[in-house]
Every structure is written in C-alpha cells, then in structure tokens.
C-alpha positions as CSV (number, residue, x, y, z in Angstrom):
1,X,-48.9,83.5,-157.9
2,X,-46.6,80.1,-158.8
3,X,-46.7,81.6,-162.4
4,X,-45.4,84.7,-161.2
5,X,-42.6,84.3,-158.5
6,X,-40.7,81.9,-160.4
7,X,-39.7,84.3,-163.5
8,X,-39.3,87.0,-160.9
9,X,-36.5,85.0,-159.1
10,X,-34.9,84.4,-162.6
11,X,-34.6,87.7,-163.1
12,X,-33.4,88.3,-159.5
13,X,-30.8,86.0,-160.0
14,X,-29.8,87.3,-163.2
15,X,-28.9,90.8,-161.4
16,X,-26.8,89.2,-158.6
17,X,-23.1,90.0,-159.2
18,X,-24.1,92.3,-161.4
19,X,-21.5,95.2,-159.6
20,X,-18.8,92.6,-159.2
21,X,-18.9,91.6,-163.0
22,X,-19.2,95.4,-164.2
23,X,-15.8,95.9,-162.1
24,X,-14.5,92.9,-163.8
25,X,-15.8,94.3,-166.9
26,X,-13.4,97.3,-167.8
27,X,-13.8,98.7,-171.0
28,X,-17.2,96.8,-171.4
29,X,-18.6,99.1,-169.2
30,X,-20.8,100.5,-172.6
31,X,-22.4,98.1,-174.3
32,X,-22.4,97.7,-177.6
33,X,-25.3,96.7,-179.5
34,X,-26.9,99.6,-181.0
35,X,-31.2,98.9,-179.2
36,X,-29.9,98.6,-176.1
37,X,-27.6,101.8,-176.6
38,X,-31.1,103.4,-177.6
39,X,-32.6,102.5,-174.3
40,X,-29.9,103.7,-172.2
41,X,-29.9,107.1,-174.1
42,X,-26.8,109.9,-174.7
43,X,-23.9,109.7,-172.6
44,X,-24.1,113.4,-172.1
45,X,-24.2,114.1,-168.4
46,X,-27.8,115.8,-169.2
47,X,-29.6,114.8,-172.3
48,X,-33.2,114.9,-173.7
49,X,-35.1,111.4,-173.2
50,X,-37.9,110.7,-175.2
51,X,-39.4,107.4,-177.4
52,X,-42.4,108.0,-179.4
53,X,-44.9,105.5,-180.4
54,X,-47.7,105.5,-183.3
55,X,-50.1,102.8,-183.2
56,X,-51.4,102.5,-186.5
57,X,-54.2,100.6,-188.5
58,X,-53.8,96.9,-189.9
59,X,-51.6,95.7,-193.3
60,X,-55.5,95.8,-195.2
61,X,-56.1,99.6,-194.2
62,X,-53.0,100.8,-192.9
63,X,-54.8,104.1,-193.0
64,X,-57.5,103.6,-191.1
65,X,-58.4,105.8,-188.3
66,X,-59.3,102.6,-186.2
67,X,-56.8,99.7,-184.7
68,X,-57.3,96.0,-184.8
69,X,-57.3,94.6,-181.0
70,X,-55.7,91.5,-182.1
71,X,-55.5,90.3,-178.8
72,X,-58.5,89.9,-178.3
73,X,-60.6,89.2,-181.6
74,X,-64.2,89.5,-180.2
75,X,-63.5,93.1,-179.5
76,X,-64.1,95.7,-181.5
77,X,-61.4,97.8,-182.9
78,X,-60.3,101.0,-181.2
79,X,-58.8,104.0,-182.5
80,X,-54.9,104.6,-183.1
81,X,-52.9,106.7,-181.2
82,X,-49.5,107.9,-180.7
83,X,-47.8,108.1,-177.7
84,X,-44.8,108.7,-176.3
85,X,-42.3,109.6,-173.1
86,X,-40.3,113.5,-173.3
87,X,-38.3,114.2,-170.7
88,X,-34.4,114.9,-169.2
89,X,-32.1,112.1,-168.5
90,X,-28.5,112.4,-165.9
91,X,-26.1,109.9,-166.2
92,X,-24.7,109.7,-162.2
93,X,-22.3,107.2,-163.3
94,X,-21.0,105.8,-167.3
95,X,-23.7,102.9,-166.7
96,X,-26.1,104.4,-163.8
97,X,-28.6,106.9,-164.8
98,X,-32.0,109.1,-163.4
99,X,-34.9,110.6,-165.9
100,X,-37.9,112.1,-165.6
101,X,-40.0,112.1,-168.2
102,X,-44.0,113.6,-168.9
103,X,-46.2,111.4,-171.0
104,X,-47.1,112.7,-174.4
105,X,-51.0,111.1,-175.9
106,X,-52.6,112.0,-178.3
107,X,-56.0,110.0,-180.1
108,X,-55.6,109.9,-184.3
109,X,-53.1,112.5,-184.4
110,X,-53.5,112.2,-188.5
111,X,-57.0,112.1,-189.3
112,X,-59.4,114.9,-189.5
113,X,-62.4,112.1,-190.0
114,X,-63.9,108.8,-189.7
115,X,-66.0,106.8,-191.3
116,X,-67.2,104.0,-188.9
117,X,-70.3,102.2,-187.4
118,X,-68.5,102.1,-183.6
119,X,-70.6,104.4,-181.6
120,X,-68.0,104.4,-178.6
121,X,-65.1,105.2,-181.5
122,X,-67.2,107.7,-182.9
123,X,-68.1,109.5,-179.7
124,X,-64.1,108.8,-178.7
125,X,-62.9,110.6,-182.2
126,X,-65.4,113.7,-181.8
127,X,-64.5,114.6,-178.5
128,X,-59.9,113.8,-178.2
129,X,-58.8,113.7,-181.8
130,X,-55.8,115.8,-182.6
131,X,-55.5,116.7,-179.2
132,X,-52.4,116.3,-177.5
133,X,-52.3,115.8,-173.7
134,X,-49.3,116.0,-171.4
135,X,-50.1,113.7,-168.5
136,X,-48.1,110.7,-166.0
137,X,-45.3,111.8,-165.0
138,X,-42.7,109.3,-164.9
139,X,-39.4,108.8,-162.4
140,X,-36.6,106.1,-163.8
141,X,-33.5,104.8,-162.7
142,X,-31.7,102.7,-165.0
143,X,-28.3,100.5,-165.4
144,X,-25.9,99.3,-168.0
145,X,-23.9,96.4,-167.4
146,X,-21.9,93.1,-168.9
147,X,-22.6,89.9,-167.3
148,X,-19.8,87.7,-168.8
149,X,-20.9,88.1,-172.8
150,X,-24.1,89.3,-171.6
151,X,-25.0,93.0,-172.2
152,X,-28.0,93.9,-170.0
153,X,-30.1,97.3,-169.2
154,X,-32.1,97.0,-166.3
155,X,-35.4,99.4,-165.2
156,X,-36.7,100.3,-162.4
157,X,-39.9,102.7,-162.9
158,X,-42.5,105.0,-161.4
159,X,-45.8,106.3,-162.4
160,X,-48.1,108.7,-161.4
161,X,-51.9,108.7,-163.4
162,X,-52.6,111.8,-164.3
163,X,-54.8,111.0,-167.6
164,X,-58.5,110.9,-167.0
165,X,-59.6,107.6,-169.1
166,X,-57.2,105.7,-166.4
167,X,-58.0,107.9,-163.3
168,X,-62.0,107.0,-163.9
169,X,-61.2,103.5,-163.1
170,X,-59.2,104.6,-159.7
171,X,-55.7,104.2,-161.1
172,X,-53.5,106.3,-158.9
173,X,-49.8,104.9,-160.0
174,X,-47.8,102.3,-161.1
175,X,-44.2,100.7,-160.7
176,X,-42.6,98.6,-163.2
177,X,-39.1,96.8,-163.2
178,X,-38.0,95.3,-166.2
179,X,-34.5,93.6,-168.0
180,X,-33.5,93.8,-171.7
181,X,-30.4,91.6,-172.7
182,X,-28.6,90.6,-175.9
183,X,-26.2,88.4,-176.8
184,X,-24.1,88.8,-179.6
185,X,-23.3,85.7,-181.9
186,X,-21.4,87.9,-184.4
187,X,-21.4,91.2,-185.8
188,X,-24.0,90.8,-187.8
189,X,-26.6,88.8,-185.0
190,X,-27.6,88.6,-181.8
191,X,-30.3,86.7,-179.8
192,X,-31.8,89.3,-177.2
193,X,-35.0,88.7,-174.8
194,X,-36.9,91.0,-172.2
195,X,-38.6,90.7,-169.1
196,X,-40.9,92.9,-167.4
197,X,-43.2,93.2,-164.4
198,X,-45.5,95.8,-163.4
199,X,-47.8,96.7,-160.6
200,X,-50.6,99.0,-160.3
201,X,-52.0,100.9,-157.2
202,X,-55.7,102.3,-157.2
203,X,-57.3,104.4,-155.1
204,X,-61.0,103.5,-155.2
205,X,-62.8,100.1,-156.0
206,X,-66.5,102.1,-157.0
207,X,-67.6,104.8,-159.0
208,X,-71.1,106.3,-159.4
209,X,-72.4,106.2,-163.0
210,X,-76.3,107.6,-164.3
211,X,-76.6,107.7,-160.1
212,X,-76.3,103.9,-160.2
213,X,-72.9,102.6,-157.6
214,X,-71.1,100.8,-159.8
215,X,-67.6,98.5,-158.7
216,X,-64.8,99.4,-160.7
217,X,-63.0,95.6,-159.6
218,X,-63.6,94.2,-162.6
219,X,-61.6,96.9,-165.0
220,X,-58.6,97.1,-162.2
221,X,-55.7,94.9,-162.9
222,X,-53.2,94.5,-160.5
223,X,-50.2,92.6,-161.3
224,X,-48.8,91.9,-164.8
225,X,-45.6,90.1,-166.4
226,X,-44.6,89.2,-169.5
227,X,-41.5,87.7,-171.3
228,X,-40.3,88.0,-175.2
229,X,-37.4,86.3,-177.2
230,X,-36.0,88.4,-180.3
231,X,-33.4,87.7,-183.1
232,X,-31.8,90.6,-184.4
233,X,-30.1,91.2,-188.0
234,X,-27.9,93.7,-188.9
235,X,-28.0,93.8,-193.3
236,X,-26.1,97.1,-192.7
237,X,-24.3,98.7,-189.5
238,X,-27.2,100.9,-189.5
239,X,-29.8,98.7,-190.7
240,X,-31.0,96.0,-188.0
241,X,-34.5,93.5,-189.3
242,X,-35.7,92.2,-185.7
243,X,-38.6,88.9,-184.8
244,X,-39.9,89.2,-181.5
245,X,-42.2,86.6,-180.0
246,X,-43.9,86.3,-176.6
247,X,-42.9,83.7,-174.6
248,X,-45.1,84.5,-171.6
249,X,-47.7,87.1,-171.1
250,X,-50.1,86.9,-167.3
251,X,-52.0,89.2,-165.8
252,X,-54.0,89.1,-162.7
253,X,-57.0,91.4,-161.8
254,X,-56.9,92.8,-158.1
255,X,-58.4,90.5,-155.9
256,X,-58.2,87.9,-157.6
257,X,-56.4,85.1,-156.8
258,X,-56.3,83.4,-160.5
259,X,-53.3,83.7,-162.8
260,X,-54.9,85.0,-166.6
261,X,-52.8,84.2,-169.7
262,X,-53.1,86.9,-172.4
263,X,-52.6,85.5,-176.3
264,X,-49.3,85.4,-177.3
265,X,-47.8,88.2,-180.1
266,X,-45.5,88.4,-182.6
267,X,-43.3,91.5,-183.8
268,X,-41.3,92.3,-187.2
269,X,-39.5,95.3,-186.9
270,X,-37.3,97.3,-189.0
271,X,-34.6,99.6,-187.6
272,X,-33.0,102.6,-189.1
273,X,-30.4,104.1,-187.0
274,X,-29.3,107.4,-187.6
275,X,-26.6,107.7,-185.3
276,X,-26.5,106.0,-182.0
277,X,-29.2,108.1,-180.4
278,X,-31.6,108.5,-183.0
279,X,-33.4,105.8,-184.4
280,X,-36.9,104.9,-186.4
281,X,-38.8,101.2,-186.4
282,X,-41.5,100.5,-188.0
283,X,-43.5,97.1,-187.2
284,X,-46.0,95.0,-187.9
285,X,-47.4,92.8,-185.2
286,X,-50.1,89.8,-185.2
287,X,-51.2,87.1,-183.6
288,X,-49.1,83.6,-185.1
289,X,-52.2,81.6,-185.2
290,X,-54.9,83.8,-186.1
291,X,-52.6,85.5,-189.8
292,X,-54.8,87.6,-191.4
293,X,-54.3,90.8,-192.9
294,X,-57.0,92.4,-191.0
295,X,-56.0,90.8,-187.6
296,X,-52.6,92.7,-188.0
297,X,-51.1,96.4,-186.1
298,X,-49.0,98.5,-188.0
299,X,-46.8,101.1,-186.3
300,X,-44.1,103.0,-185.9
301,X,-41.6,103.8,-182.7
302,X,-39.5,106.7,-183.0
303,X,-36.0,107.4,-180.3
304,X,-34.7,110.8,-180.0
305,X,-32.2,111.1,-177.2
306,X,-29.6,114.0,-177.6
C-alpha cells in the first residue's frame, strides 16, 4: 500500500487550511477558470447536474461500432458507449454544494448494426444496443476554494450498483474522493492536474455459472488511484485546446496485497464553451508509446448544468 498512502497524504495536506484560506480569500470565493466552473455547476440555488460521455471508435474507423482497449493491447476491442450522470445539484453555500445524480448507459447508442468476428461483442450488440438504462444512483458533496493562486474543487462521492454487468461480479457500491486544481499562468494558460481515489465494496466473492462454483476474486478490484497533469490553452475566451497525461495510474485487486500499475494515457481535448455551464469536448486519447491510428479512442464529453 506504500504506493498508495503517500499520494493520499499529498492530497490530505493540500486540503488543510483550506477554510482558513477561503476566509482569507474574499472575492475569490468563485473561481475562475472556465473547466473547473463546469465541474462545480450553476450557481443557482437548485440546478440540473449532468456530464455526458460518448466513447467512440479509433482515428482509423471513427465510426465503428467497436472501441479500441488501448490499455490493454492483447484485448479485444469492446463496443462504444455513451454514458453519462443526470441529476439535481444545491448549492448550501457560494462554494459548498450536494447532488444527486442517476446514471444514464446506454451500448452503441448510434448504430443499428455491426459487422464483426467478436462473438462476445456480437452477442453484447444483439441483446443492449440502443437501449438506454437508468441505473447507480449517485450522492456528492463538493467544494470550491482558492488556496493562495490555487483554484481547487474537491469530491467526495457515493455509489450504489444498480447495473447488472457490475452487480454479476458482486459489486454493491463504491466511494470516491477526488481533487482538480489549476493554476493560472496568464489569461490565456494554465497548468491544472487531478487526483483521484476510489474504493469498491462487494458483496459476494462466488457465483455459480453452467452449475459449476466459480470465485468472482479475480474480476473484483478493490482499491484504485490515479494522478494526471494537463496544460490548458485558451485560442479564444471560449475556445480552450487541453494535453492531459497520466502521471500515475495503480490498482489493486481485493485481497491482494500487490500494488498493479495500469499503462499510462494521453488526452487531447478540445473545448467549446457555450456559456459557463454548457460546454462540448471532444478528444482523442492513446497510449504515447504504442501511436497508431488504430490503437487510438475517439470521444466526446458533453456539460449541461442549468
């Protein structure tokens, strides 16, 4: 756990004093670059919440009904999605806030066929596509804040599994905290980097398949945490060109007592804001030492908060 503790006590530290510096901070108390305004929603008092997410195909068949795992190479593709996160938001305070959101899934949301030699994504696309499930029910508290120059939003999350694929493996919840901060160089740039941790809960270890006990163990992951670094452009004041690399990415399966280190991503984004609540990014992600145009993700993200 070495690999783990010492980023979480980084981040520990970079919350103390946060309530001291946002009394010191007076009118900073809303920060200003326009992502993390995103994040933190409208500053109605109630307000729709919601981020929605299409995983897409690669740069070679950006059309394709089936996604690259760039991840992890010797897998096969799966198929793309969208997802996303619809629900209310209320601002207690100018920089605390509450949501609840329902998760929105659904499996190629675009495509009315496939063409493809993948049994598993064939059987997958015959029985969910174009449906649209409502599912995992999330519970959020959330906080803007300056620290010095600093402008921060910090997460603290809860999930319940509703959505069958993950509640066949035993997963019964999941709580997440996580920090985004940016730094502004000038109006134009800023540097900005994430961290996150999550932990799962389960609530069975076997399952019983073609009357054969099976464990679940090795499909239950327990712990993960990962870090990224991003610069972030802005050509126009509502046109922002972002780079996002991983810095760390570990996972660790329940109970087990080694650390695992995923491969490391890269991110281009593009960012159109239409106001400061509503904004559209599409991206491109791959894997730095493994450029290809068929070992790439295309997809789009999509903020609607009102």
């Amino acid at each position: 756990m070495k690999k783990i503790v010492l980023p979480l006590l980084l981040l520990g530290i970079a919350n103390v004093g946060v309530m001291a510096e946002s009394a010191k901070a007076g009118s900073k108390d809303v920060i200003e670059n326009p992502t993390l305004k995103t994040l933190s929603g409208a500053l109605n008092k109630w307000s729709l919440y919601s981020t929605f997410t299409y995983s897409g195909g690669s740069i070679e068949e950006p059309l394709s009904p089936e996604r690259p795992n760039i991840q992890n190479a010797e897998e096969s593709a799966g198929l793309v999605n969208m997802s996303g996160n619809v629900g209310i938001k209320y601002r207690l305070t100018k920089q605390d806030n509450l949501s609840m959101q329902v998760g929105i899934y659904s499996t190629t949301p675009f495509h009315s066929s496939i063409d493809t030699d993948n049994a598993k994504n064939q059987k997958d696309f015959d029985e969910n596509h174009q449906d649209i499930d409502a599912d995992d029910p999330t519970l959020s508290y959330f906080r803007t804040y300056y620290i010095g120059s600093l402008q921060n939003v910090t997460f603290l999350k809860y999930q319940h599994v509703t959505r069958g694929i993950y509640r066949d493996y035993g997963l019964h919840s999941g709580f997440s905290i996580s920090h985004a901060a940016a730094y502004k160089i000038n109006k134009a740039a800023y540097i900005a980097a994430s961290l996150t941790y999550e932990n799962y809960q389960y609530d069975k270890s076997k399952t019983t398949y073609s009357g054969v006990e099976r464990s679940l163990l090795p499909y239950q992951t327990e712990h993960k945490f990962r870090g990224n670094i991003s610069g972030e452009l802005y050509v126009r004041r509502n046109v922002s060109f972002r780079f996002i690399t991983d810095i760390f990415s570990y996972y660790q399966m329940k109970k087990e007592t080694k650390i695992e280190d995923r491969v490391l991503q890269q991110t281009l984004a593009m960012t159109y804001f239409f106001n400061r609540d509503i904004s559209i990014a599409p991206n491109i992600r791959f894997i730095a030492d493994d450029l290809r145009p068929e070992r790439t993700n295309v997809g789009l993200t999509l903020n609607v908060n009102i």
